[in-house]
N, C-alpha and C positions, 0 to 999 in steps of 0.2 A: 562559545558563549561565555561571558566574562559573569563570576560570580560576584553578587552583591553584596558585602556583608557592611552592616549600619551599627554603628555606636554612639548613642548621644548622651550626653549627662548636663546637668545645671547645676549653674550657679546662682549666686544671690549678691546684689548690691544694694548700700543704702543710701541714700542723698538726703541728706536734710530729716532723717525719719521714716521716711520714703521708700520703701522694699518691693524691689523688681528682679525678674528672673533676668538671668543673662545666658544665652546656650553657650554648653563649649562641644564641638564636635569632633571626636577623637578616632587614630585610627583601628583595626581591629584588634591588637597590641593593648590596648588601653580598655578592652572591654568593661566594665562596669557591673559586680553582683547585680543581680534581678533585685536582691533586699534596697539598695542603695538609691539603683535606679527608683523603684516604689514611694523612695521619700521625697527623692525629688519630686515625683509627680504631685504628691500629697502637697508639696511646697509650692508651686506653680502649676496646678490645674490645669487651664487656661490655654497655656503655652501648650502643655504636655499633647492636649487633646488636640490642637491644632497640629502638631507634628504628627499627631498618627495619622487624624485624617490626612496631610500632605504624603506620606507613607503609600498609605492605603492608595489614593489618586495613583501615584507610582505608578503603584502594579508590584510591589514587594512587600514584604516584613521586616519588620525589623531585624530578622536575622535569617536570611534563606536563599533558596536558590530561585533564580527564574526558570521557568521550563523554554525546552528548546522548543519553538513554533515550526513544525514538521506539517506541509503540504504534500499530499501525494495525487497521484494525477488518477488511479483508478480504487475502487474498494479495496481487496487484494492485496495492497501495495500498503494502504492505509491499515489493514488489520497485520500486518509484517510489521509495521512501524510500532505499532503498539506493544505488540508482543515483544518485541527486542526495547523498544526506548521506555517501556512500564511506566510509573509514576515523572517520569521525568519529562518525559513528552509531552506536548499538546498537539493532538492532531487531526486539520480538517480534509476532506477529501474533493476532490473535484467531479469527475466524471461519475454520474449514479452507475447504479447495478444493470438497470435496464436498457443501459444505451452501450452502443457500439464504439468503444474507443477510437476505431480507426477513420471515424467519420464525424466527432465531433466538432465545435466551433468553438473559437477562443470566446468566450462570455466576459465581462465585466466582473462578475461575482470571482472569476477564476483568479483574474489581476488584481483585485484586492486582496486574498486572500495570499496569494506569492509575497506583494509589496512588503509584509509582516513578517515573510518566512525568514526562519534561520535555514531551511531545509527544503527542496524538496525532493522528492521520491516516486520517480517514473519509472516505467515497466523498461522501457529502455528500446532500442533492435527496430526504432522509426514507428511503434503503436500510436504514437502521439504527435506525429511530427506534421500532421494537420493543423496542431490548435497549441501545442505545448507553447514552440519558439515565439509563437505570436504571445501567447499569453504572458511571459516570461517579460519579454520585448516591453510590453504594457503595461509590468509590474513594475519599471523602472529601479528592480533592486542587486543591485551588486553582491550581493552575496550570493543569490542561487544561479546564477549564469552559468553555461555550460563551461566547466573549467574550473570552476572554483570549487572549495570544499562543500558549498553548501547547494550542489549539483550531484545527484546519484541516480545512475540507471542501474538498477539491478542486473540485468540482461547481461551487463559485463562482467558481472561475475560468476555466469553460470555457461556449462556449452552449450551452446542454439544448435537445431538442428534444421537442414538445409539453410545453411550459409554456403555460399558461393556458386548455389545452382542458377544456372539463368531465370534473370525477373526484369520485366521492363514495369515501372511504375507509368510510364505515358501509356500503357494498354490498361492501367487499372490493377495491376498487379500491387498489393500493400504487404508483399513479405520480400526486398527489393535486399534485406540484411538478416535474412535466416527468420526463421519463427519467433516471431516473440512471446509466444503464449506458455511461456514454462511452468507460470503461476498452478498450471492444472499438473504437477508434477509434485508432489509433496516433498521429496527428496532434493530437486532443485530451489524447491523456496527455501530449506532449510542454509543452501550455500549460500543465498542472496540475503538468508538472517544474518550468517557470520560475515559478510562483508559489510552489511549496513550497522552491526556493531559496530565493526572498528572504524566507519566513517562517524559514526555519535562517540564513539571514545576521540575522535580526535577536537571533536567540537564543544566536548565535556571531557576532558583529561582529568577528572577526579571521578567522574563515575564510569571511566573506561569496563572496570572489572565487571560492575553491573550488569554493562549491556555485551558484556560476554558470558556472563552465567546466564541472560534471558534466552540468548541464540543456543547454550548447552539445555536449555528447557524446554527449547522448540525440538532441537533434532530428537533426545531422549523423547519427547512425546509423539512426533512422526515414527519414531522407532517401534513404538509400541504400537502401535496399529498399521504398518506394512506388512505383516504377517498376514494379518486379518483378511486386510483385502487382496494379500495374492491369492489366500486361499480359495475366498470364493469366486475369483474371477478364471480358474484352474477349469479348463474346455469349453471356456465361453466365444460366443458366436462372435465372428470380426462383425464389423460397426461401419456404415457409412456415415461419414461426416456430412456436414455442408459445407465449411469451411477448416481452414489446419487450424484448430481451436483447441482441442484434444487429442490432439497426437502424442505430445509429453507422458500424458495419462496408461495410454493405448499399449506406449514403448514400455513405460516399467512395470505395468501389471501382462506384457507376453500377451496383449489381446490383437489378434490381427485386424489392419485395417484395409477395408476393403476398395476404397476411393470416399472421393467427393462431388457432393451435389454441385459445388461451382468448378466452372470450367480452368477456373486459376482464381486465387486468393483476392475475392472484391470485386470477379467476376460473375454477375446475377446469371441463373442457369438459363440456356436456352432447351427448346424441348428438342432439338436434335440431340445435345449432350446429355438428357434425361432418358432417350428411347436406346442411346448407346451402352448407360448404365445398365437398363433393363436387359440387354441382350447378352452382357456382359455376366449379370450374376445370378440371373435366372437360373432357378432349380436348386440354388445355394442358400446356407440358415446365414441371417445377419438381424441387424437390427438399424435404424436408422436414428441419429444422434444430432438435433440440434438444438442452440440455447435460445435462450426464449426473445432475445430481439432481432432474432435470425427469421427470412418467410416461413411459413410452412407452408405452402403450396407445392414446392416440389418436392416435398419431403412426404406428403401427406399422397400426393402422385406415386411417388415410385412405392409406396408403403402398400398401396391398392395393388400394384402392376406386380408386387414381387412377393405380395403376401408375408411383410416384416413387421414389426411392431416399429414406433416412430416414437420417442422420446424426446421430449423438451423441457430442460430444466437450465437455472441459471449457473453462469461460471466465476459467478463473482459474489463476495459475501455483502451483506448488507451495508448502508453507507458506514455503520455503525461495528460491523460485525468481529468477532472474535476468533479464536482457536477452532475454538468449539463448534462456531457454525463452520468453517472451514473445513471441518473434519465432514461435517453433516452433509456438508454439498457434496468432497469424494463420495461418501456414501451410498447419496442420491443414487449417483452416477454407476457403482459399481453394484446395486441391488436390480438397476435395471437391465444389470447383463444377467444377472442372475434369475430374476425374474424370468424370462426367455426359458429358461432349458426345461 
């Protein structure tokens, strides 16, 4: 991002009697006391006013920065962006809370909103490779291309876990490059803050430091509340999933997992692989875990059949969302093992 910085001053000619402004526009070198500048305005109105509003039109001040235009492809992503890029960012998001990343469509709304970008900011590990490339493709813009600096998957900055187990995406399989669901890991999005700093320091090389003390303010604040929830997750009942959505979760807080409701990751449950659960963890305490644009039918099935409590809550913060709700969702998550015992 190339900062803008604007200096103008007037002058004054006469013809005949005749007194008209004349701009002279200088470089930043040359700036102008605010008192000076004042008198010109006083001296040329007219003019003055007209420069601002052309200014303003811009999209700058007279002396400022532009914000970097940071697109992210999931909530999540979008409140990562924020927390690390702060005041200097502008940032919209793409996919809502309530829908399933892995099955979305490239939309219209997505490609405009790319076309603009200095940035975007995907989950990364193929969550998006439904709708991303197409949307990308559509936005016709060079800068966020896969490859360029203004292209970041977090994913690669963090370990995936199950990469290189066998997945065929032609059976329906969408985890084909390891999990990408780290976001429910608080310790892993902390890695994916300090790598998306130093991709905004390189994009803004004057506020580099910034967006490296914002990434020291995220992990310091996950730091102080992993305590918390190890504590309370200490003999808590393992969890069946529906999908590998929450396993990041499950691994750092020592909670066992006991399977999943789909047969393979994008696989809808057949009731053969539901009666096999059932015979599987019969007479065992657990809980059942899905997020809320997941079915509950079979969730709500094996919860009857095995005598569990069945939770559904979201894994993504609002389109809008913060730290703070981020913390609220682990929360969620970690009060309804708790609640169980």
């Amino acid at each position: 991002m190339i900062k803008r910085i604007v200096s103008t001053s007037f002058g004054q000619a006469h013809s005949g009697g005749a007194r008209f402004c004349v701009p002279r526009t200088r470089g930043s070198a040359s700036l102008q006391k605010s008192a000076k500048l004042e008198g010109h305005a006083s001296a040329c109105p007219g003019l003055f006013k007209m420069l601002v509003s052309l200014l303003a039109f811009a999209g700058f001040t007279a002396i400022g920065y532009a914000d970097l235009r940071v697109v992210a492809t999931v909530p999540n992503m979008g409140m990562l962006a924020r927390e690390i890029g702060g005041e200097a960012v502008e940032v919209r998001v793409m996919a809502p809370p309530n829908r399933d990343a892995h099955f979305l469509e490239a939309r219209p709304s997505m490609m405009a909103a790319l076309r603009r970008a200095d940035l975007v900011v995907a989950v990364g590990a193929e969550l998006e490779i439904g709708w991303l490339p197409a949307a990308i493709q559509g936005a016709n813009n060079r800068r966020v291309q896969p490859g360029q600096p203004g292209y970041f998957e977090a994913a690669q900055a963090v370990e995936l876990i199950g990469v290189g187990k066998p997945a065929d995406r032609a059976l329906g399989d969408v985890h084909p490059s390891g999990n990408p669901h780290f976001y429910m890991d608080p310790e892993r999005l902390v890695e994916a803050g300090y790598a998306l700093a130093q991709r905004l320091g390189s994009l803004e090389l004057e506020k580099a430091d910034y967006f490296q003390d914002n990434a020291e303010r995220l992990e310091e604040r996950v730091a102080q509340r992993m305590p918390e929830w190890r504590e309370k997750t200490v003999g808590a009942p393992g969890v069946l999933l529906y999908h590998e959505d929450a396993d990041y979760l499950l691994i750092r807080l020592d909670v066992p997992l006991l399977g999943y409701i789909e047969p393979l990751p994008g696989i809808p449950p057949t009731a053969r692989h539901l009666r096999t659960l059932v015979s599987e963890l019969e007479g065992r305490e657990g809980i059942i875990w899905t997020m809320e644009y997941q079915p509950a039918d079979g969730g709500r099935f094996l919860s009857r059949e095995l005598d569990w409590p069945a939770v559904q809550l979201p894994s993504q913060v609002s389109m809008e969302g913060d730290l703070d709700e981020y913390f609220e969702m682990i929360d969620n998550w970690v009060n309804s093992l708790t609640a169980t015992e």
